[in-house]
N, C-alpha and C positions, 0 to 999 in steps of 0.2 A: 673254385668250383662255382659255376653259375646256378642261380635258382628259377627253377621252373615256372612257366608263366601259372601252375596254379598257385604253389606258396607265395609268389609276388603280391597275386590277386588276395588269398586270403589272408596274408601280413599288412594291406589295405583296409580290408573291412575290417580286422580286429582294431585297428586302429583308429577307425572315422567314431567309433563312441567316445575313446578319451576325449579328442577331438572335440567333440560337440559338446560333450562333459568342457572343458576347458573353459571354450566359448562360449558357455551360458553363465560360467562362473562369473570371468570378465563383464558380462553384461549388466546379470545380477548389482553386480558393486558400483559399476557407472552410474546404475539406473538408480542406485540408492546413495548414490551421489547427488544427480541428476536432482531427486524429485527433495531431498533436504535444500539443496541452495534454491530452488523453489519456492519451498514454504517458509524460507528465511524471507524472499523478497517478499513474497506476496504477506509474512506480519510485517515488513518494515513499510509498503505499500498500506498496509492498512492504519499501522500506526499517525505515519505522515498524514494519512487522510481525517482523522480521528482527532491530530493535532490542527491542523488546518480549519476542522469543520470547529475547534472549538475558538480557535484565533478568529475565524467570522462571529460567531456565536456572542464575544466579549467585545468586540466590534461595532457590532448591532447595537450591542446594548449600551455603552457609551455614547453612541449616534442618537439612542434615543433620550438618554438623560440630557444630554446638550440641546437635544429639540427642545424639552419640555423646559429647560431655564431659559433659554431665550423666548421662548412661549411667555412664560412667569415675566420675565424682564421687560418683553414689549408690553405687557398687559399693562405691569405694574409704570410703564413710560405712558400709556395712553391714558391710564387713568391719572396719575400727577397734572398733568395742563388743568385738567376737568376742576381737578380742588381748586389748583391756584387761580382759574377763571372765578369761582365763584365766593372766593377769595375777596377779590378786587373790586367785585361791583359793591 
C-alpha cells in the first residue's frame, strides 16, 4: 500500500524536530569539547608565559649582580696602582 503525498509530507515534518533536537545535541558536546581544550591551551600558554617571564626576571638579575662585581673588581683594580704608586715614592 502506497502512502499519500500528505502523510509522506507530514511523517516529514514530525520528524525535522527530533532532527534538530539531535543536532543541537551533537553540537552542544563538540562545542563543550571545543571550548575546554581551549582553555587547557590558553592556561598552558599562560603558564609557559608566566614561566618565561620569570626565567628573564632571574636572568636580569644575575646580569646585574655580575655588573655590579665587576664594577667592585675594576674600582677595586684602579685603586691598587694608586696605593702602590705612592708606596714607592
Amino acid at each position: 500500500m502506497a502512502y499519500s503525498q500528505a502523510v509522506v509530507l507530514a511523517g516529514g515534518i514530525a520528524h525535522v524536530p527530533i532532527l534538530i533536537t539531535a543536532l543541537k545535541f551533537l553540537d552542544s558536546k563538540t562545542l563543550k569539547l571545543h571550548n575546554s581544550k581551549a582553555a587547557a591551551d590558553k592556561k598552558k600558554a599562560a603558564a609557559a608565559a608566566a614561566k618565561a617571564q620569570a626565567l628573564a626576571a632571574t636572568k636580569a638579575a644575575e646580569e646585574e649582580a655580575a655588573a655590579k662585581a665587576k664594577a667592585a673588581a675594576d674600582a677595586a683594580a684602579a685603586e691598587k696602582p694608586s696605593n702602590d704608586s705612592l708606596e714607592g715614592s
